[in-house]
PyMOL CGO cylinders between C-alpha atoms (Angstrom):
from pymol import cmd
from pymol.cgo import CYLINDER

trace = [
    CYLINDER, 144.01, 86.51, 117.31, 142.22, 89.51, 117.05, 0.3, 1, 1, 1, 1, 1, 1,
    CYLINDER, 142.22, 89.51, 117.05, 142.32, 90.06, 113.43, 0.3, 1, 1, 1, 1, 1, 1,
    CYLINDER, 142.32, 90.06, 113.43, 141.10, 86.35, 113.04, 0.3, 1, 1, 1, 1, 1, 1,
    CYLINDER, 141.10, 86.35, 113.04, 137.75, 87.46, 114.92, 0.3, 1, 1, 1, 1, 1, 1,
    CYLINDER, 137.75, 87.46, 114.92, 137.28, 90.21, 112.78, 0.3, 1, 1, 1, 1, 1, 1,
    CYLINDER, 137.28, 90.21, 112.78, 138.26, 88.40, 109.80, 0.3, 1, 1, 1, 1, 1, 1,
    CYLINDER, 138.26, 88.40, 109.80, 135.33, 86.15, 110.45, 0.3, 1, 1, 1, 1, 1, 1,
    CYLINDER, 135.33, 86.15, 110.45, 132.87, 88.63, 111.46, 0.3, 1, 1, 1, 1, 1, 1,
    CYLINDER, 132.87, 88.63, 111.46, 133.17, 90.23, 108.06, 0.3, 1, 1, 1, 1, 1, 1,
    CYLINDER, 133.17, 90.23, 108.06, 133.20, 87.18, 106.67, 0.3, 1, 1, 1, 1, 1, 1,
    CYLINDER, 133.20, 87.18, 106.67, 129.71, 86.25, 108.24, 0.3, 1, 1, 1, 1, 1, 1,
    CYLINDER, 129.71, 86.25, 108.24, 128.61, 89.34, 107.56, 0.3, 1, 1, 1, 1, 1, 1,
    CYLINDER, 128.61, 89.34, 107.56, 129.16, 88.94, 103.50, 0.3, 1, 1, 1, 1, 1, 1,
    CYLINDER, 129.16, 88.94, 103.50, 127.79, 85.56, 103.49, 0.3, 1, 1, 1, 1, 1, 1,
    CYLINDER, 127.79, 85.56, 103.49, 124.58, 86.70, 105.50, 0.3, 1, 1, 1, 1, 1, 1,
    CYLINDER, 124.58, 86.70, 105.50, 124.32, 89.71, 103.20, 0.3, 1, 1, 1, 1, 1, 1,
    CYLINDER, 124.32, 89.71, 103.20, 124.99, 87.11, 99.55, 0.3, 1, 1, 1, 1, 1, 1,
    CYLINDER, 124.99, 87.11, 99.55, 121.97, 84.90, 101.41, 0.3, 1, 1, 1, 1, 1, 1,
    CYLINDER, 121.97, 84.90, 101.41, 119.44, 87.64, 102.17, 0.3, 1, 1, 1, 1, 1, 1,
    CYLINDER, 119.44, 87.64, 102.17, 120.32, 89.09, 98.57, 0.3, 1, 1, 1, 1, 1, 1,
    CYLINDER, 120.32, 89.09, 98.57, 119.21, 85.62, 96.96, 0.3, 1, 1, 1, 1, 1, 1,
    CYLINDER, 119.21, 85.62, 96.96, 115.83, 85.84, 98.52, 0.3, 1, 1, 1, 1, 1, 1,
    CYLINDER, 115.83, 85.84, 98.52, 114.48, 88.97, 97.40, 0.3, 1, 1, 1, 1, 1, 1,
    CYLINDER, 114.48, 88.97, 97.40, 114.95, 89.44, 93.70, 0.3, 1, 1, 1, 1, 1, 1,
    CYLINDER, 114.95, 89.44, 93.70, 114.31, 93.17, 92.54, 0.3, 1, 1, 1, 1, 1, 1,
    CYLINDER, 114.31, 93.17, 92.54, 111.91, 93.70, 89.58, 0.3, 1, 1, 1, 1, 1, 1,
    CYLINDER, 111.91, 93.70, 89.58, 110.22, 95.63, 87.03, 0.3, 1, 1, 1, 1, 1, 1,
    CYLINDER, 110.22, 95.63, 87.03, 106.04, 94.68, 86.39, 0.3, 1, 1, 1, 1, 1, 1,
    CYLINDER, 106.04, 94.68, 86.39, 106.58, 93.77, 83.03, 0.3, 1, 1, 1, 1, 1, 1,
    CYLINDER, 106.58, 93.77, 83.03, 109.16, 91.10, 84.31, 0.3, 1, 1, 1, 1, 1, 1,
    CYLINDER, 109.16, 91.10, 84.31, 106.99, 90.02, 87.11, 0.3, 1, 1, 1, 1, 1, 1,
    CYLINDER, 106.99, 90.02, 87.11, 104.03, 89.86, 84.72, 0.3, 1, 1, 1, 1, 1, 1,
    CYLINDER, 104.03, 89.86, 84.72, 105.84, 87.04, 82.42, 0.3, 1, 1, 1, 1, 1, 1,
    CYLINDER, 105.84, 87.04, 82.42, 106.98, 84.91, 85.89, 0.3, 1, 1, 1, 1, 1, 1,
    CYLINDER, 106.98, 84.91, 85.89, 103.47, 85.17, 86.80, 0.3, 1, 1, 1, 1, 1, 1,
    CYLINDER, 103.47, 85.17, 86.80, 100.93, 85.00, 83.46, 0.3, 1, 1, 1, 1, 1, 1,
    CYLINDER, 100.93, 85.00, 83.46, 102.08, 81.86, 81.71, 0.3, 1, 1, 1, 1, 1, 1,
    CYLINDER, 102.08, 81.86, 81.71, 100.01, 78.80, 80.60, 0.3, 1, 1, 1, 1, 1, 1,
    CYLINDER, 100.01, 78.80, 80.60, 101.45, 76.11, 82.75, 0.3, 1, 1, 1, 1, 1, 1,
    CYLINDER, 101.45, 76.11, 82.75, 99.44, 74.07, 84.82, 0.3, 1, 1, 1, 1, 1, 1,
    CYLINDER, 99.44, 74.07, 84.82, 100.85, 76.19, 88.05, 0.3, 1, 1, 1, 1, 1, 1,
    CYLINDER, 100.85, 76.19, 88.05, 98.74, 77.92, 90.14, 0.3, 1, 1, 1, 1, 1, 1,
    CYLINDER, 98.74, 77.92, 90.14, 100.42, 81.34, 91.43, 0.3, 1, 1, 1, 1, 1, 1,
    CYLINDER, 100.42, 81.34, 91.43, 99.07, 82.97, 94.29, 0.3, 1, 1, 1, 1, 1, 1,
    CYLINDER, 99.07, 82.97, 94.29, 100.11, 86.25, 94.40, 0.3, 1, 1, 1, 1, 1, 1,
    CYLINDER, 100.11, 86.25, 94.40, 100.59, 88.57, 97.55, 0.3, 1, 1, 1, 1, 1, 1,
    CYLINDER, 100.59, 88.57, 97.55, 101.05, 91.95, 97.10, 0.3, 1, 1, 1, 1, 1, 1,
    CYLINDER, 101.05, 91.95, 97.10, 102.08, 93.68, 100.74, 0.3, 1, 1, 1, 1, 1, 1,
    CYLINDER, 102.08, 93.68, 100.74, 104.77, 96.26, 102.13, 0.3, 1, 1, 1, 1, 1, 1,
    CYLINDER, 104.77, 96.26, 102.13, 107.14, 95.59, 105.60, 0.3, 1, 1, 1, 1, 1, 1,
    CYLINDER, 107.14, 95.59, 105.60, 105.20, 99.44, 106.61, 0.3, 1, 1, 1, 1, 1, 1,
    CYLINDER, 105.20, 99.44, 106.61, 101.34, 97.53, 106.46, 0.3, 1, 1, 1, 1, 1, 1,
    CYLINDER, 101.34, 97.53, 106.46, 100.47, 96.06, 109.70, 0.3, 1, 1, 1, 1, 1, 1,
    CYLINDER, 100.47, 96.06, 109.70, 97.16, 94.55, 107.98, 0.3, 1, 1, 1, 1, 1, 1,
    CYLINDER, 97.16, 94.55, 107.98, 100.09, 92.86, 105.68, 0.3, 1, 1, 1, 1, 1, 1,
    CYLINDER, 100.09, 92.86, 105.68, 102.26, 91.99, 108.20, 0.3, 1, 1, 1, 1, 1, 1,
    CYLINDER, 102.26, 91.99, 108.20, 99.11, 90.33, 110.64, 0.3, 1, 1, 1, 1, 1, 1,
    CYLINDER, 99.11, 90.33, 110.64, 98.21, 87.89, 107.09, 0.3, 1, 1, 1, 1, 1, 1,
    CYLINDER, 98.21, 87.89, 107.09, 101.65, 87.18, 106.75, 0.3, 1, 1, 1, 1, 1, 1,
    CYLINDER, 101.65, 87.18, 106.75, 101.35, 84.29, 108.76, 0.3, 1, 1, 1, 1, 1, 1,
    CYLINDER, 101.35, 84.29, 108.76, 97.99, 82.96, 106.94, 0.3, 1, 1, 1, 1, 1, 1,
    CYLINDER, 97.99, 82.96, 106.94, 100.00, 82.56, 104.03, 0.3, 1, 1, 1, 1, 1, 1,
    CYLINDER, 100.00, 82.56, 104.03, 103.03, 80.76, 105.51, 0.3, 1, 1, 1, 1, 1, 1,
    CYLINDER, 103.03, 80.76, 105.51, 100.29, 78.45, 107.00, 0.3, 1, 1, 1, 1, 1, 1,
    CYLINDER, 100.29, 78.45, 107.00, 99.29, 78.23, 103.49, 0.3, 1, 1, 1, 1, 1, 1,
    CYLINDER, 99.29, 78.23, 103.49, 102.20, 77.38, 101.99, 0.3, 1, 1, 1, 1, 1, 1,
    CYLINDER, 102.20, 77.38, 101.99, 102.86, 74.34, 104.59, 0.3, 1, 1, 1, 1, 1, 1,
    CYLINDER, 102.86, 74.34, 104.59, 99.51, 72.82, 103.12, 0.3, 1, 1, 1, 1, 1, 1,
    CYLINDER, 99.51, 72.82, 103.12, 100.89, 73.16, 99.13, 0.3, 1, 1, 1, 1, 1, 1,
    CYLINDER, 100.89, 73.16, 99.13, 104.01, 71.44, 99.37, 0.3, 1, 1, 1, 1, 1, 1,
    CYLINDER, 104.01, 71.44, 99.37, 104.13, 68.88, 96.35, 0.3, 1, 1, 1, 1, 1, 1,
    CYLINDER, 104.13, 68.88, 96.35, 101.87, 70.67, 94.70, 0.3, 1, 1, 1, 1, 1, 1,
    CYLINDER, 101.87, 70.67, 94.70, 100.90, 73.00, 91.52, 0.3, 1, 1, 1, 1, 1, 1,
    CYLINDER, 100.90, 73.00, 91.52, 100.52, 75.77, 93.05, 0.3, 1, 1, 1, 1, 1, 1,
    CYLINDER, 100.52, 75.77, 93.05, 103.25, 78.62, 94.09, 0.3, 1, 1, 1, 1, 1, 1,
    CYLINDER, 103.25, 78.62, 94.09, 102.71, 81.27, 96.39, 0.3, 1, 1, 1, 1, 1, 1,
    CYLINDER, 102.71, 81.27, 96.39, 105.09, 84.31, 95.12, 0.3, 1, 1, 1, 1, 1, 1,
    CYLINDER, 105.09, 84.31, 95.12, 105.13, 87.62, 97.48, 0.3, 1, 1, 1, 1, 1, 1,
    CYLINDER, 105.13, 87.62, 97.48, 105.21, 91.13, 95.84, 0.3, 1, 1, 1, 1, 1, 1,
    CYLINDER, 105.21, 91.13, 95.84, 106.90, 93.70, 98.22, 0.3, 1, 1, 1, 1, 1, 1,
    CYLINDER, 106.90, 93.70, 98.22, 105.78, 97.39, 97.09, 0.3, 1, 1, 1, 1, 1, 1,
    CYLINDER, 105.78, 97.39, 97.09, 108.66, 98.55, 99.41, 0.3, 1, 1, 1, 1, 1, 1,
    CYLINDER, 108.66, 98.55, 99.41, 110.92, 101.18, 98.26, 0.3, 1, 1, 1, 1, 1, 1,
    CYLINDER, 110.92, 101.18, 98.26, 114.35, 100.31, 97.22, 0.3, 1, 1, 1, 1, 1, 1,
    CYLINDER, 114.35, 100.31, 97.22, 115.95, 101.70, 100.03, 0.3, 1, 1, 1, 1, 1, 1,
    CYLINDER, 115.95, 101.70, 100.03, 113.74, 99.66, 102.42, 0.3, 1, 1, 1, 1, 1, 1,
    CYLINDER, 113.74, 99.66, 102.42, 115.06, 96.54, 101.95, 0.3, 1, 1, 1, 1, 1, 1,
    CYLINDER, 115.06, 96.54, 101.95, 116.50, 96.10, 105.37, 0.3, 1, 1, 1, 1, 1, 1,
    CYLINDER, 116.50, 96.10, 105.37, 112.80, 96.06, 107.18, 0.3, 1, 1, 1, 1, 1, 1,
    CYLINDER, 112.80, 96.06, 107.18, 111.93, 94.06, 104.27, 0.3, 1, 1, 1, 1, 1, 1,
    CYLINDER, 111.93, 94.06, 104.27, 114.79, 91.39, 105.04, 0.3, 1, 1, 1, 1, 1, 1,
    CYLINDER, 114.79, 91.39, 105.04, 113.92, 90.89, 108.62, 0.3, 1, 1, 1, 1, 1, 1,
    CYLINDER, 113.92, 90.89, 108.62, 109.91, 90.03, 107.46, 0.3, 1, 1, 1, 1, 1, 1,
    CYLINDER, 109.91, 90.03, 107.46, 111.47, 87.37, 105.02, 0.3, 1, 1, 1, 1, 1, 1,
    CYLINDER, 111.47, 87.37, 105.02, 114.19, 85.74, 107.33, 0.3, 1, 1, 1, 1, 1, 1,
    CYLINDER, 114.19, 85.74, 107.33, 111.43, 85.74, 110.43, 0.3, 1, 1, 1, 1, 1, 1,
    CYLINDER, 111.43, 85.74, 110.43, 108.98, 83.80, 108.18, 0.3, 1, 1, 1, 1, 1, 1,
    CYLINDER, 108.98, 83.80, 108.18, 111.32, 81.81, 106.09, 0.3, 1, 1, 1, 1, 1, 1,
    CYLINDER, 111.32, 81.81, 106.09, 109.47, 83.08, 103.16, 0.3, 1, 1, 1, 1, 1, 1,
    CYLINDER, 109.47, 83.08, 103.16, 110.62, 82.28, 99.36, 0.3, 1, 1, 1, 1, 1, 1,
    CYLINDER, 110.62, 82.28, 99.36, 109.88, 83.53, 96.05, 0.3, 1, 1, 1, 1, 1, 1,
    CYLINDER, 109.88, 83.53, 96.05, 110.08, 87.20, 97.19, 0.3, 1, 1, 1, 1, 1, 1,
    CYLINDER, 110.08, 87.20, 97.19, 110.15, 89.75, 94.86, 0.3, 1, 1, 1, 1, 1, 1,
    CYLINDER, 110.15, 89.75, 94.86, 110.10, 93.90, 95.60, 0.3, 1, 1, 1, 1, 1, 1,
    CYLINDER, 110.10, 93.90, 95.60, 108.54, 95.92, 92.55, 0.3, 1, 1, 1, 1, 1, 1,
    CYLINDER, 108.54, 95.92, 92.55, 110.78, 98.38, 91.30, 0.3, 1, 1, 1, 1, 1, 1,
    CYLINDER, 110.78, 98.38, 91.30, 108.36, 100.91, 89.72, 0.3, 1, 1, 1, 1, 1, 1,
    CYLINDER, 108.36, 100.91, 89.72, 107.98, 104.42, 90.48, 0.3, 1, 1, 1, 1, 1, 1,
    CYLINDER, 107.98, 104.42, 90.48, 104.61, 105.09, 89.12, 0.3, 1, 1, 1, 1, 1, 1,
    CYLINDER, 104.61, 105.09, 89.12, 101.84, 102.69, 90.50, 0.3, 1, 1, 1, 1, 1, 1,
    CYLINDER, 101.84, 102.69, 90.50, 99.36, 104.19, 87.96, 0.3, 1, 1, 1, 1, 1, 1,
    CYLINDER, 99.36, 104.19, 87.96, 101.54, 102.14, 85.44, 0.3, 1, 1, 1, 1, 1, 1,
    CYLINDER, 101.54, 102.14, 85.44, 100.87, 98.65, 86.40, 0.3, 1, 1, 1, 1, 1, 1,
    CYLINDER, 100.87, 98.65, 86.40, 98.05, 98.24, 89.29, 0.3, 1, 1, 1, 1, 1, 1,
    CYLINDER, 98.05, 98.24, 89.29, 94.99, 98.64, 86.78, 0.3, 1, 1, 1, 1, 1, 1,
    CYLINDER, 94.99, 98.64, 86.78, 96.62, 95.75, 84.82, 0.3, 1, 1, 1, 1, 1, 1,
    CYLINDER, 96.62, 95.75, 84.82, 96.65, 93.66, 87.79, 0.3, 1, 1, 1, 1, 1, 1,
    CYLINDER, 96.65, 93.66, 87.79, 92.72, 94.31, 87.93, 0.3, 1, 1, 1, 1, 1, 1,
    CYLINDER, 92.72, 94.31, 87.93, 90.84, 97.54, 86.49, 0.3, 1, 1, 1, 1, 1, 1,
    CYLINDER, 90.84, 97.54, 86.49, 88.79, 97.62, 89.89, 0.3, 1, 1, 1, 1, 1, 1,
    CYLINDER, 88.79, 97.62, 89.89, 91.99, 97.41, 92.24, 0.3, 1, 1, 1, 1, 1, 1,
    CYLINDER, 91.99, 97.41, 92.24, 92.64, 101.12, 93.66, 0.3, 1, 1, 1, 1, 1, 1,
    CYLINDER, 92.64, 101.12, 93.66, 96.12, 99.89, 94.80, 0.3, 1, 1, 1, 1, 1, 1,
    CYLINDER, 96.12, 99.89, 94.80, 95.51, 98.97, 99.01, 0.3, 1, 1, 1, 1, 1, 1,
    CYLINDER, 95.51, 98.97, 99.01, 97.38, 96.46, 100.27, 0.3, 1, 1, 1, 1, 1, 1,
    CYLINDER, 97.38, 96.46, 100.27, 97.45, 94.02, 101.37, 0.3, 1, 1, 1, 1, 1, 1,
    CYLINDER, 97.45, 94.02, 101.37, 96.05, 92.15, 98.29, 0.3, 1, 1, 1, 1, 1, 1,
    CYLINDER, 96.05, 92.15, 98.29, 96.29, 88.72, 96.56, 0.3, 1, 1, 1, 1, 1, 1,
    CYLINDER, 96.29, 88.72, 96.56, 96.21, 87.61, 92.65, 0.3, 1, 1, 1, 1, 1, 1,
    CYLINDER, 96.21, 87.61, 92.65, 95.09, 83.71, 91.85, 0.3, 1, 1, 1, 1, 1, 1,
    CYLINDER, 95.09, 83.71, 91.85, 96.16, 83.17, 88.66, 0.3, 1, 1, 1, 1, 1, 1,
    CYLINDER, 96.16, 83.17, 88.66, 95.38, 79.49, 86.70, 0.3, 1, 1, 1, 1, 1, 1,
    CYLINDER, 95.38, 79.49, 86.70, 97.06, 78.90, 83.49, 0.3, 1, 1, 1, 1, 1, 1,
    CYLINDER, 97.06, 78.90, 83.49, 97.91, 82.47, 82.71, 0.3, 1, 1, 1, 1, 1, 1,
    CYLINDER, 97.91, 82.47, 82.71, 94.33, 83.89, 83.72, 0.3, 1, 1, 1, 1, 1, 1,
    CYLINDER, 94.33, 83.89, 83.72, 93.28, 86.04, 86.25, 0.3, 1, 1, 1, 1, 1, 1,
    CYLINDER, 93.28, 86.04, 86.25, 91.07, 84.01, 88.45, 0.3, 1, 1, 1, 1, 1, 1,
    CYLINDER, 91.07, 84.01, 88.45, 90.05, 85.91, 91.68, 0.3, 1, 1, 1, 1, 1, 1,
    CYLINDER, 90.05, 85.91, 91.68, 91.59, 89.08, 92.97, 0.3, 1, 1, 1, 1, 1, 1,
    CYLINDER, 91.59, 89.08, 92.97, 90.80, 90.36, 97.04, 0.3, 1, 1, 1, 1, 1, 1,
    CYLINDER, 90.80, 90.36, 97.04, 91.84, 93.68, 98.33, 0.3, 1, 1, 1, 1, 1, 1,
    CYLINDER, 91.84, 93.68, 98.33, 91.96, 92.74, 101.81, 0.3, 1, 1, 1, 1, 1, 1,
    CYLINDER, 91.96, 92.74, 101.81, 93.36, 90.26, 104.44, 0.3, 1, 1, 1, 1, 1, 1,
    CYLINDER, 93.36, 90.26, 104.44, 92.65, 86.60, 103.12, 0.3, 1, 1, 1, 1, 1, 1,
    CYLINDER, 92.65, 86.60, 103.12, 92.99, 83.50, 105.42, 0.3, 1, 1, 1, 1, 1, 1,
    CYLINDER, 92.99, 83.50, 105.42, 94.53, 80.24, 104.89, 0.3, 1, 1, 1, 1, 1, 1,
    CYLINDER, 94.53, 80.24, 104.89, 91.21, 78.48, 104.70, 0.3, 1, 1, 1, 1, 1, 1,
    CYLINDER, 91.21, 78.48, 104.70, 90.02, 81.12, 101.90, 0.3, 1, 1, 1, 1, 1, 1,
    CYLINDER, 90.02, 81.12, 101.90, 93.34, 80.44, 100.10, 0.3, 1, 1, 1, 1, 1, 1,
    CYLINDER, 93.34, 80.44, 100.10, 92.64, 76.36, 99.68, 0.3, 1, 1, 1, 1, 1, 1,
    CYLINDER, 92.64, 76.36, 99.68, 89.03, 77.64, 99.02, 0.3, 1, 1, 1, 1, 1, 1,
    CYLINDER, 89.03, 77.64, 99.02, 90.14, 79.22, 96.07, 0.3, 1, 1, 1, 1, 1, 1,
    CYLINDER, 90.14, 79.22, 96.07, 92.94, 77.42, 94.51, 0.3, 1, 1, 1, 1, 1, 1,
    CYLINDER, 92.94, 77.42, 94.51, 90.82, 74.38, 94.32, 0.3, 1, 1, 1, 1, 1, 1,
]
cmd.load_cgo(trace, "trace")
C-alpha cells in the first residue's frame, strides 16, 4: 500500500512538473523577435517583468484584467520573464497563481544585445510593455500600465 502512495506522488509530481514546463517556453531574442514582429493583423502586447520586481508583480494583475476583456479578439498579450534560468521555480508560482499563458523567459546573457532593439530610448527597467500592430512598434512604456491604458492603446 505504501509503495502505491508513493508511486502516485511521483507520479503527480512529473505530471505537475510536464504542465508547468508547457507554460513557460525558454528563448533566445532573436526567436522572440519573429513570434512577436510579424505582419498579421494580431495585436501583441508585450510585458516585459521579472518574479524579483514588486512594481511587476503589483501590474501583474492589470494585465490579467486585461486579458479577460480581449478574449475573441486580435490581440495577444505575451509575457517576457527576464528571470535567470535558474529562477524558474519563483517564476512558476507567478504563472500558476495568475493562470497566465503565453509565457516566455529570455535566455540572453547580455541585455546590451537586444533591449535597444526593443526601443533605442528603453534603458532596460522593468516592468515595461511593447504594443506592436502588424509587425510595428506602436507605443513602448517603461513603467506600470493599467488595464484601462492597455484598451486605450490597442484600440
Amino acid at each position: 500500500m505504501v509503495k502505491n502512495w508513493f508511486f502516485l506522488l511521483v507520479l503527480i509530481a512529473v505530471i505537475n512538473k510536464n504542465i508547468y514546463s508547457q507554460k513557460i517556453q525558454v528563448l533566445k531574442f532573436d526567436a522572440l523577435k519573429q513570434c512577436i514582429y510579424n505582419n498579421s493583423d494580431t495585436v501583441y502586447v508585450v510585458n516585459f517583468f521579472a518574479s524579483w520586481c514588486k512594481p511587476c508583480l503589483l501590474e501583474i494583475p492589470e494585465f490579467v484584467n486585461f486579458d479577460k476583456g480581449i478574449k475573441n479578439s486580435k490581440i495577444k498579450l505575451v509575457f517576457v520573464s527576464l528571470d535567470l534560468k535558474n529562477d524558474q521555480e519563483k517564476l512558476l508560482k507567478i504563472v500558476q497563481q495568475y493562470s497566465l499563458q503565453n509565457v516566455y523567459l529570455l535566455d540572453e546573457s547580455n541585455a546590451n544585445n537586444w533591449i535597444n532593439k526593443i526601443d533605442k530610448h528603453w534603458s532596460g527597467a522593468i516592468p515595461a510593455t511593447l504594443i506592436i500592430k502588424k509587425g510595428k512598434h506602436k507605443k513602448f512604456i517603461a513603467d506600470v500600465i493599467s488595464s484601462q491604458t492597455l484598451f486605450k492603446l490597442t484600440k
